[in-house]
VEXMAR-122654 format. One record per residue: x, y, z of N, C-alpha, C, CB in turn. Coordinates in steps of 0.2 Angstrom, whole numbers, plus 5000, padded with zeros to 4 digits. Each point is the difference from the previous one (the first is absolute). Glycine has a CB too. Layout:
N
n_X,n_Y,n_Z,ca_X,ca_Y,ca_Z,c_X,c_Y,c_Z,cb_X,cb_Y,cb_Z
X,Y,Z,X,Y,Z,X,Y,Z,X,Y,Z
...
***
This chain:
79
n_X,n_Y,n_Z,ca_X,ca_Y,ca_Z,c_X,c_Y,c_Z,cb_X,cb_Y,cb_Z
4981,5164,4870,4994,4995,5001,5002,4993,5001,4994,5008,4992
5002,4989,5013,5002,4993,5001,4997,4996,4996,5004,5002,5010
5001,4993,4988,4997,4995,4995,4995,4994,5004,5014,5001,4993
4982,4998,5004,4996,4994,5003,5004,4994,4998,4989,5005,4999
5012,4990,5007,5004,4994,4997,4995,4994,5000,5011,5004,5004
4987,4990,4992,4995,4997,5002,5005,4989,5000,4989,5013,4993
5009,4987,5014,5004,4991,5002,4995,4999,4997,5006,4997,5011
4999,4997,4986,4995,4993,4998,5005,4995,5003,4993,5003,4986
5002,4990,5015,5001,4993,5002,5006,4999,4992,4985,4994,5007
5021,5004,4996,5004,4997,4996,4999,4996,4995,5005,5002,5008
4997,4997,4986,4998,4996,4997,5006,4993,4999,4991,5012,4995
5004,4981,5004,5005,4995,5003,5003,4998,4993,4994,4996,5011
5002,5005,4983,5001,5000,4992,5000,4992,5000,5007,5011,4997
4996,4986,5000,5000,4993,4997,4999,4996,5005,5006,5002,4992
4994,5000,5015,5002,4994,5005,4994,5001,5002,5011,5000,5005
4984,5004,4994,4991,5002,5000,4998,4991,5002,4997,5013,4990
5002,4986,5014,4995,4993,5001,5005,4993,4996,4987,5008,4999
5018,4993,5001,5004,4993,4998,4998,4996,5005,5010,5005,4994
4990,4988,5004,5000,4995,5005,5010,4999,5002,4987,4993,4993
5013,5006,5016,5007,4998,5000,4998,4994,5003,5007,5010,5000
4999,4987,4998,5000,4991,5005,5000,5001,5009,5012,4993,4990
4984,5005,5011,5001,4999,5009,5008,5001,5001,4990,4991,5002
5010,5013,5004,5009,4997,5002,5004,5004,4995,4998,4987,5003
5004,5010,4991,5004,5005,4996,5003,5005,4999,4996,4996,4998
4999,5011,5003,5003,5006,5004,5005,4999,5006,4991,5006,4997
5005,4992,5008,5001,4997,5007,5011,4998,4998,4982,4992,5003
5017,5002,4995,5008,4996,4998,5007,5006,4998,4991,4988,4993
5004,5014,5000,5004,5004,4998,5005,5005,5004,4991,4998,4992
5004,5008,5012,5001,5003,5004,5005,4996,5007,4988,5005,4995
5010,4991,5008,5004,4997,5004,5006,4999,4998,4991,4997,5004
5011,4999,4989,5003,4997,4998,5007,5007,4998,4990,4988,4998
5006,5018,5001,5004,5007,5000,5004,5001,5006,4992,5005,4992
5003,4996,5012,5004,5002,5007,5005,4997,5002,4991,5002,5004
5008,4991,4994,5004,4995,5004,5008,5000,4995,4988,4989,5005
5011,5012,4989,5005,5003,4996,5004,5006,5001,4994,4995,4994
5001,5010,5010,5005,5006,5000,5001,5000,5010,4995,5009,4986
5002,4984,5016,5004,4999,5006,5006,4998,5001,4992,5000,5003
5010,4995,4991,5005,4998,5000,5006,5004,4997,4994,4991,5000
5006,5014,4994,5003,5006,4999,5003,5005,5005,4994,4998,4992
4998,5003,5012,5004,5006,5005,5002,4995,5009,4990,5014,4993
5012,4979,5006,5003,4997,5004,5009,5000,5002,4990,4995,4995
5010,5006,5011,5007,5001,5002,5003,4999,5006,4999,5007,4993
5003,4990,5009,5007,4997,5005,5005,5006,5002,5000,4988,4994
4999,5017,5002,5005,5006,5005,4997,5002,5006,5003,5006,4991
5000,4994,5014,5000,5002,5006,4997,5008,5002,5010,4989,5001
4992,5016,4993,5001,5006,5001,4994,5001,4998,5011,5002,4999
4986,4996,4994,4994,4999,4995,4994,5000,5005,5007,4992,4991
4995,5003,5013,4996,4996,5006,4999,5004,5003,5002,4991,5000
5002,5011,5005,4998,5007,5005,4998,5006,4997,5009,4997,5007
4992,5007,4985,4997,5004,4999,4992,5001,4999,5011,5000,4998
4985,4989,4998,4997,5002,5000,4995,4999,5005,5004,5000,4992
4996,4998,5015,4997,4998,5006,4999,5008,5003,5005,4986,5002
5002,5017,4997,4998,5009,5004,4996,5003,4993,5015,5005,5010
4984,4993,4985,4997,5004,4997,4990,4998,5002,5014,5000,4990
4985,4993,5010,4997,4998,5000,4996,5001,5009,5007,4993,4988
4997,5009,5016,5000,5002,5006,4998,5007,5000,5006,4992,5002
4997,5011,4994,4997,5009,5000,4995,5001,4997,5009,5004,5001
4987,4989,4995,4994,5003,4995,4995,4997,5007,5004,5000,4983
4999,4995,5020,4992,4997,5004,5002,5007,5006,4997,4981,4999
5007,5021,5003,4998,5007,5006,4998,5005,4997,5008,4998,5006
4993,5005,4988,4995,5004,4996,4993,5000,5001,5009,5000,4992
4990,4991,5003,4992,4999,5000,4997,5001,5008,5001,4990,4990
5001,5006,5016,4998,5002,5004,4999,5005,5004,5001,4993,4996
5002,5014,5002,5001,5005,5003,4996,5006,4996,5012,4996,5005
4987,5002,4990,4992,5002,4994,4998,4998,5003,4999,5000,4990
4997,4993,5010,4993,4996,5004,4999,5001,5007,5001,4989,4992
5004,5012,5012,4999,5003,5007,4998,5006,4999,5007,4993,5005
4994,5015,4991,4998,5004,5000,4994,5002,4998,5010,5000,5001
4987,4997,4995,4993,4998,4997,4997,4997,5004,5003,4999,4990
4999,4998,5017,4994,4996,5004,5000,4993,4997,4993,5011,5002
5011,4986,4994,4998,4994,4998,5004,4996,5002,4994,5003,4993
5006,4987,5007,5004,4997,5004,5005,4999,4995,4993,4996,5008
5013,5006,4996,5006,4994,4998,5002,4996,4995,4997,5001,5008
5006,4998,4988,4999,4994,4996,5007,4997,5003,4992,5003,4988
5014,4999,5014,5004,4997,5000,5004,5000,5008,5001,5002,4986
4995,4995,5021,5001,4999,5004,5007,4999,5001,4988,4998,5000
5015,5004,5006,5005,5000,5001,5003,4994,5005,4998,5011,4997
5010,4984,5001,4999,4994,5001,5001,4999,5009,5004,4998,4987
4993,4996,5015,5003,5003,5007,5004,4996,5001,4991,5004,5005
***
């Protein structure tokens, strides 16, 4: 017999309608990225070439999905 499952809206618990400071989230956030940009920072040459072909084989993926779906492009090719 299959079980009936029932979704509910997530509940946010204590953060329910808290006031936050303008910006604040915003800073915080930013101020993480830019922390773990400087961690995964590197001057290896090797580093560097692995991550641009890596970074190169995900934008030919996306667009060889979106071209097969009919839709455009996102990562046009340089001329």
């Amino acid at each position: 017999m299959k079980q009936q499952t029932n979704i509910t809206e997530p509940s946010l618990g204590p953060l329910a309608g808290a006031p936050f400071a303008t910006g604040a989230i915003e800073t915080e956030t930013l101020e993480l990225l830019e922390a773990w940009a400087r961690e995964d920072a590197t001057g290896d040459p090797e580093k560097l070439k692995d991550a641009q072909k890596e970074l190169d084989e995900f934008k030919k993926a996306m667009n060889e999905n979106r071209a097969a779906c009919g839709e455009r492009i996102l990562y046009p090719a340089n001329g």
